[in-house]
C-alpha positions as CSV (number, residue, x, y, z in Angstrom):
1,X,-32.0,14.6,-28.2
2,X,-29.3,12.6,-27.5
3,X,-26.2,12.3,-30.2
4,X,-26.2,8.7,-31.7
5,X,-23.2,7.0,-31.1
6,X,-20.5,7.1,-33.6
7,X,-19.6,3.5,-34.8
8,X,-15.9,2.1,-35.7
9,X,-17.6,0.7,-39.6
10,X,-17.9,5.4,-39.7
11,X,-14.2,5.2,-38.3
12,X,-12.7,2.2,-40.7
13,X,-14.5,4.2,-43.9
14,X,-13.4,7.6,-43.0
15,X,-9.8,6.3,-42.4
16,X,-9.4,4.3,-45.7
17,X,-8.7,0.6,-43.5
18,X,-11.0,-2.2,-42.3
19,X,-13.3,-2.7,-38.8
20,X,-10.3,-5.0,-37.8
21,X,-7.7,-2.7,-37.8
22,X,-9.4,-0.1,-36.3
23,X,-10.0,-2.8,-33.5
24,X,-6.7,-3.6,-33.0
25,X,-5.8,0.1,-32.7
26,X,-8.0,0.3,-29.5
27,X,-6.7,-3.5,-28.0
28,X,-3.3,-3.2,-26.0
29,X,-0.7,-5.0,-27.1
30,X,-2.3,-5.7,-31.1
31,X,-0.4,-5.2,-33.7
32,X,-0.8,-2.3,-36.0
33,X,1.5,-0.4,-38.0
34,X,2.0,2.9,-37.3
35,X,0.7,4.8,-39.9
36,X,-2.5,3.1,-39.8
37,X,-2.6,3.9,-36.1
38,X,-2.4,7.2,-37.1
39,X,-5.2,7.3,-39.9
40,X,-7.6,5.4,-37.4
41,X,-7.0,7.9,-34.6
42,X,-7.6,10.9,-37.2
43,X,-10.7,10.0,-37.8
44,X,-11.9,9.0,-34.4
45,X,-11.1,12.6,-32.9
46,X,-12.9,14.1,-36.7
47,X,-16.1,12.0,-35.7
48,X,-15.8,12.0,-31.8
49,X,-15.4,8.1,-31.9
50,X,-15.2,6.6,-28.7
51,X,-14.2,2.8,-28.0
52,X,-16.9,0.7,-26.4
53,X,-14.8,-0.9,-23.7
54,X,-17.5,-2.8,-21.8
55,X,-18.5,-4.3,-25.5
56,X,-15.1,-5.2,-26.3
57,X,-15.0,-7.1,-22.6
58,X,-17.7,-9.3,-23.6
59,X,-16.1,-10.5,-26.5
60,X,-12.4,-11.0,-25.5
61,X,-13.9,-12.1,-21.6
62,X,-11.3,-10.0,-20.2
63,X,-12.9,-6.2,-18.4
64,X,-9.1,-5.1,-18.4
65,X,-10.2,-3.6,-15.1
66,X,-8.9,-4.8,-11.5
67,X,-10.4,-3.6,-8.3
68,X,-8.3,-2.4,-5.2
69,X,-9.7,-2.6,-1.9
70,X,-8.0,-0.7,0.6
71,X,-9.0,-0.3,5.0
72,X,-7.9,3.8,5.0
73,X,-6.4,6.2,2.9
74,X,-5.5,8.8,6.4
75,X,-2.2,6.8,6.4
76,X,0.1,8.6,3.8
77,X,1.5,5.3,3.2
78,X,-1.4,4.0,1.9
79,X,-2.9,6.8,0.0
80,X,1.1,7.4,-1.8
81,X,-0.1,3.6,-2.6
82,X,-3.0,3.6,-4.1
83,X,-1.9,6.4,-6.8
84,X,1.1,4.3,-7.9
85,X,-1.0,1.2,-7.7
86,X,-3.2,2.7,-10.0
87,X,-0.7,4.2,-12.2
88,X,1.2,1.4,-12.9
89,X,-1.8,-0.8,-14.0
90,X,-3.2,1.8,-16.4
91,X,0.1,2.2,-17.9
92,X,-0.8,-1.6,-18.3
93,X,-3.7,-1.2,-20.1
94,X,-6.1,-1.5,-17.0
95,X,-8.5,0.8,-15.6
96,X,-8.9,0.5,-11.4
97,X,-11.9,0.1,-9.5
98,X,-11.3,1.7,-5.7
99,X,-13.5,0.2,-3.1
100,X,-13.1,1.3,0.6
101,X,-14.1,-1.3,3.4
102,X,-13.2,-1.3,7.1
103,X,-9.5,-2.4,8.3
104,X,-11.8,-5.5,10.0
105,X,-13.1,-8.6,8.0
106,X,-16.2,-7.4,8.8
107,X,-17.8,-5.6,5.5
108,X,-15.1,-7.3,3.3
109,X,-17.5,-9.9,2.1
110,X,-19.6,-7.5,0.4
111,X,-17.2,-5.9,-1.1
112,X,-15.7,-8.5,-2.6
113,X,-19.1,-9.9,-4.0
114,X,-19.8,-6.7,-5.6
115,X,-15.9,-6.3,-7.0
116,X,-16.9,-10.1,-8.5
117,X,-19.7,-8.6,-10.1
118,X,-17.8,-5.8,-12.4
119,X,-16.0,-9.3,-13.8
120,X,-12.5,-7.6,-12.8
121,X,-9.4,-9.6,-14.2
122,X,-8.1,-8.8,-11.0
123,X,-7.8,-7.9,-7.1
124,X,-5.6,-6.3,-5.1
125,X,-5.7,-6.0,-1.8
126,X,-4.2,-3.7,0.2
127,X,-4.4,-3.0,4.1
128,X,-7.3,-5.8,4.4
129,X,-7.1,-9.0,5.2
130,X,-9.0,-11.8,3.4
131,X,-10.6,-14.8,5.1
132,X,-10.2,-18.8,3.9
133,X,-14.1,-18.1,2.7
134,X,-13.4,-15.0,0.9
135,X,-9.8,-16.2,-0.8
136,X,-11.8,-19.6,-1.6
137,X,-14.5,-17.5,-3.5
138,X,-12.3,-15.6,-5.3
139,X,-9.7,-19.1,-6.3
140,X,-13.2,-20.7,-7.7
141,X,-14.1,-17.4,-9.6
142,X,-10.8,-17.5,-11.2
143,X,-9.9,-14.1,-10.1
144,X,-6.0,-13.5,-9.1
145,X,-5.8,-11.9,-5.5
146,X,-2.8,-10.5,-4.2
147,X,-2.3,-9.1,-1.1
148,X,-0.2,-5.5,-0.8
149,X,1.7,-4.7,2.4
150,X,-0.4,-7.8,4.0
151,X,0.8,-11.5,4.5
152,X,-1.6,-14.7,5.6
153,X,-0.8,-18.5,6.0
154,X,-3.0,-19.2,3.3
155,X,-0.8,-20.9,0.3
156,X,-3.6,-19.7,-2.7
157,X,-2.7,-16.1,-1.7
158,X,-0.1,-13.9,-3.0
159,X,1.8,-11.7,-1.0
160,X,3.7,-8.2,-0.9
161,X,5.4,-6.6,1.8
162,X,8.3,-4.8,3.3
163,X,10.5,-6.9,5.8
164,X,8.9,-5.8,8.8
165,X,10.7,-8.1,11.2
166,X,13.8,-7.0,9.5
167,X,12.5,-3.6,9.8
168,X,11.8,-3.9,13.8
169,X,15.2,-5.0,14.4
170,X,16.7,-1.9,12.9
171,X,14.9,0.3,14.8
172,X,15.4,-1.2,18.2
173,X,19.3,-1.5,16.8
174,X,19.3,2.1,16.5
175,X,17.8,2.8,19.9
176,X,20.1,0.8,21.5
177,X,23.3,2.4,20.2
178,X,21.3,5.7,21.1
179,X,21.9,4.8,24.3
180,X,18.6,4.6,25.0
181,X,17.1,2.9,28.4
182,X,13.4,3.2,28.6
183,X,12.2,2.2,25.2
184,X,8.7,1.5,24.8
185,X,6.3,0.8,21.6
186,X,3.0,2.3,20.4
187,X,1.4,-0.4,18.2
188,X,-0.5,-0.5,15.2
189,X,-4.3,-2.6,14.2
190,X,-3.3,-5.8,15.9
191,X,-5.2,-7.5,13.3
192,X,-2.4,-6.8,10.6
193,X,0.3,-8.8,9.8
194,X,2.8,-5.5,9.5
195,X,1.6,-4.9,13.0
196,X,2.8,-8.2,14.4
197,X,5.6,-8.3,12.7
198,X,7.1,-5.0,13.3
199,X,7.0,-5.6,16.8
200,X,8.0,-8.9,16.7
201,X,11.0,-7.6,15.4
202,X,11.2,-5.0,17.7
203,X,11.5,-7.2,21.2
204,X,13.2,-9.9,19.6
205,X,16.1,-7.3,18.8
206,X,15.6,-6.1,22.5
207,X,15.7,-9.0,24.4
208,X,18.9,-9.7,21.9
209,X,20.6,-7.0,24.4
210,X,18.7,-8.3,27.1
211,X,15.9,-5.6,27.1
212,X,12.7,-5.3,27.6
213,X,9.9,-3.0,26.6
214,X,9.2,-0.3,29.0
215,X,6.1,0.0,28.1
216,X,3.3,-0.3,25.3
217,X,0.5,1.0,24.1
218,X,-2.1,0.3,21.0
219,X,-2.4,3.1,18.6
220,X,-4.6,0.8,15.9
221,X,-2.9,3.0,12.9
222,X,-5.2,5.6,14.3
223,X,-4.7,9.4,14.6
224,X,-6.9,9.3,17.8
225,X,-6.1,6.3,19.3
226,X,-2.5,7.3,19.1
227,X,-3.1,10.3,20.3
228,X,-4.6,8.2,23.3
229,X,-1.5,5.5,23.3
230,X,0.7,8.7,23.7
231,X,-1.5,10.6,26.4
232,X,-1.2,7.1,28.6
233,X,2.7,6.3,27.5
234,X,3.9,10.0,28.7
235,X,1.1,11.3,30.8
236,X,3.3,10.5,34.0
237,X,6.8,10.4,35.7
238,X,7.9,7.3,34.8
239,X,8.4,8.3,31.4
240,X,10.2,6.1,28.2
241,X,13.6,7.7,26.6
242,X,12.1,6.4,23.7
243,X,9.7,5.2,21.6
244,X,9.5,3.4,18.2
245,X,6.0,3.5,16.5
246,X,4.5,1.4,14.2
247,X,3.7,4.1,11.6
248,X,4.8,7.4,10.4
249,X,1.3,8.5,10.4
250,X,0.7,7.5,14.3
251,X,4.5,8.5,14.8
252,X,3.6,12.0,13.5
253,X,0.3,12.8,16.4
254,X,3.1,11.5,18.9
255,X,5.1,13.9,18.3
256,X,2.7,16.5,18.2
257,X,1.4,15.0,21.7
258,X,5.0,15.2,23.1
259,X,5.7,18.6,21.6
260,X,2.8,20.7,22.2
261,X,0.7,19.2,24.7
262,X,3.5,17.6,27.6
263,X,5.9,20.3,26.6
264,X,8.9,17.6,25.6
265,X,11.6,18.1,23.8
266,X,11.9,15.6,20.5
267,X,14.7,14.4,20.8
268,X,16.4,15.9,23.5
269,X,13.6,14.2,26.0
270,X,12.2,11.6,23.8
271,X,13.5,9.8,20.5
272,X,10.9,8.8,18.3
273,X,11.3,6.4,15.5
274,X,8.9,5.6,12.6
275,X,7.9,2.9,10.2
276,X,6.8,3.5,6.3
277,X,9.2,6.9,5.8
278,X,6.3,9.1,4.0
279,X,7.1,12.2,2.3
280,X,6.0,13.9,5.3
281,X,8.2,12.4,7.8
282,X,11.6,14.8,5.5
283,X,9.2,17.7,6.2
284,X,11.3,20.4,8.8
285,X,8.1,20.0,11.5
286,X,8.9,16.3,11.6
287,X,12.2,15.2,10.6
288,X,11.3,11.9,11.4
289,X,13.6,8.6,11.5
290,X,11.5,5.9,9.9
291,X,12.2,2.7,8.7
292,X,11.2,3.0,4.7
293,X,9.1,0.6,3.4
294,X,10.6,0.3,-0.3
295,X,6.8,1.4,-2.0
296,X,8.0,1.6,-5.5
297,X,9.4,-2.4,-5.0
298,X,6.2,-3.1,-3.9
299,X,4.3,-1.6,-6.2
300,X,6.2,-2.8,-9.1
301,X,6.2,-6.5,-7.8
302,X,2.5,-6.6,-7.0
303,X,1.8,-5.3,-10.6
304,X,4.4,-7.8,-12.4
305,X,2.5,-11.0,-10.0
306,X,-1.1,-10.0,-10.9
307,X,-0.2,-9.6,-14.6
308,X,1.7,-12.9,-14.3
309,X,-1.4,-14.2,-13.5
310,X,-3.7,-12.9,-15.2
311,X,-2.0,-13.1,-18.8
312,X,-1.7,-17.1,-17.4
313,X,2.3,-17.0,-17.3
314,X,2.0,-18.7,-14.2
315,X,-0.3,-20.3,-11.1
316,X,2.2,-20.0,-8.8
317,X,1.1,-17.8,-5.5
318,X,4.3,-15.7,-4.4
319,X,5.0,-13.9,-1.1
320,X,7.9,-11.5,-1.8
321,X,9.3,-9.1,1.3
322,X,11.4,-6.8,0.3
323,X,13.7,-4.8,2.7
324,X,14.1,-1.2,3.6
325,X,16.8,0.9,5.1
326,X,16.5,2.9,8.4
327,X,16.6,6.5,7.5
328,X,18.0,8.7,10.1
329,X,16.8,11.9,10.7
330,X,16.6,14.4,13.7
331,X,13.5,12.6,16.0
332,X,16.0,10.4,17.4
333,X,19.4,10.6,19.1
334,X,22.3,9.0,17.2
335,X,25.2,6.9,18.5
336,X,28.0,9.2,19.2
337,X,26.1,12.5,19.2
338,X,24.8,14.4,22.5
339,X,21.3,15.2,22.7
340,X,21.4,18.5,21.3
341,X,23.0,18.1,17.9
């Protein structure tokens, strides 16, 4: 037989203090004194009390539980994300609910119907986009949406990313000085915002110097596809110098591409350059230059706008960007050095 559940009234008697207080003890943010905190949690782990979170919800109207939808979690980037993401709200007092759904629209809207149904405070969204019917669902529900490492033209949405035109420019900068000719690109999903404007970046900064790109190819934030993209870019003589790709995670099956299967020498035949710097891309097999994508900034400012809204401190959407420094590493041939240091 099942053990009946032990109830706070057993928890307030055994620790000398009313229902209330033991109440407050398991609501963030009450006030309680400390020693009284200490009495109710005594007793609790003496009678293997256990707060009913789901009851509490229904009488305070808040779950204290956001859901985060996330496309992949193959891309380090977005895997390193979703545990500080998730971190950083339960050190808030909020538990997360994970959901996967396709990098597409397509799928999103039942997601989204069932996230609605847990009553999250809540929703973060993070390598998705949202459509005007989906962000318009979520405004009349009164749930907070912001978007992580995604922008729209939607004003009702909240936004979070790294400066990715800013971001393009400083790798095509970087090429440049290289000394670099034949520079080509291997994009990302062409559906995302980072995509776009990574690239955009990119040729503006190009064309700045009267360049063009050599060639391109779509890698869809893909380990196959860029395995494809690099297959097509380098499978013949007319070969790019260089190649800037939209992600350290496609930037990583380049190399391996280059490296292993054309027999070419990174970066004595080929500099590659990164976006996103992952812990990987400092690993010795790699040593990849990447543009970083600041992820503690980002995580820390799409924390502080959901709370913002969701403790009614504001109604104010924000889109922040945030930028990030190139980090040079040994992929890529530097100004001033010869192509063996």
């Amino acid at each position: 037989m099942a053990k009946k559940r032990v109830t706070s009234i057993q928890v307030a008697k055994l620790a000398g203090v009313s229902q209330s207080a033991v109440s407050r003890v398991y609501t963030p943010g009450a006030s309680v004194g400390k020693a009284t905190r200490i009495r109710v949690h005594q007793a609790a782990e003496e009678l293997g009390y256990r707060p009913n979170v789901l009851a509490r919800s229904l009488i305070t109207g808040r779950s204290r539980m956001v859901g985060l939808v996330v496309a992949y979690l193959d891309n380090y980037f977005y895997s390193e994300a979703v545990e500080k993401l998730s971190y950083e709200l339960q050190q808030k007092g909020y538990h997360v609910l994970v959901f996967m759904v396709p990098k597409t629209l397509k799928g999103i809207d039942k997601v989204v119907h069932e996230i609605l149904d847990y009553q999250v405070d809540g929703i973060i969204f993070a390598s998705v986009s949202m459509s005007t019917d989906l962000t318009a669902r979520c405004t009349d529900a009164g749930i907070p949406a912001v978007l992580f490492n995604r922008s729209q033209d939607d004003s009702r949405l909240s936004s979070v990313t790294a400066d990715n035109v800013s971001g393009g420019k400083k790798a095509a900068s970087f090429l440049i000085a290289g000394g670099h000719k034949r520079i080509s690109y291997i994009a990302g999903w062409e559906g995302a915002s980072t995509q776009r404007d990574r690239e955009k970046g990119f040729v503006d900064e190009l064309r700045s110097y009267g360049l063009e790109l050599y060639s391109r190819e779509v890698g869809n934030f893909n380990s196959d596809d860029a395995r494809r993209a690099a297959r097509n870019m380098f499978g013949n003589n007319e070969k790019p110098d260089a190649v800037f790709v939209a992600s350290d995670a496609m930037a990583f099956t380049v190399m391996d591409v280059l490296r292993y299967e054309l027999n070419l020498k990174v970066p004595e035949d080929v500099s590659v350059v990164g976006y996103d710097d992952v812990a990987i891309s400092s690993w010795p097999a790699y040593d990849l230059t990447s543009v970083r994508s600041p992820i503690n900034r980002m995580v820390g400012e799409t924390v502080s706008i959901l709370m913002d809204f969701i403790e009614g401190k504001t109604d104010e959407t924000r889109c922040i960007e945030i930028d990030g420094p190139l980090v040079l590493r040994k992929s890529a041939r530097i100004s001033g050095r010869g192509n063996n240091e």
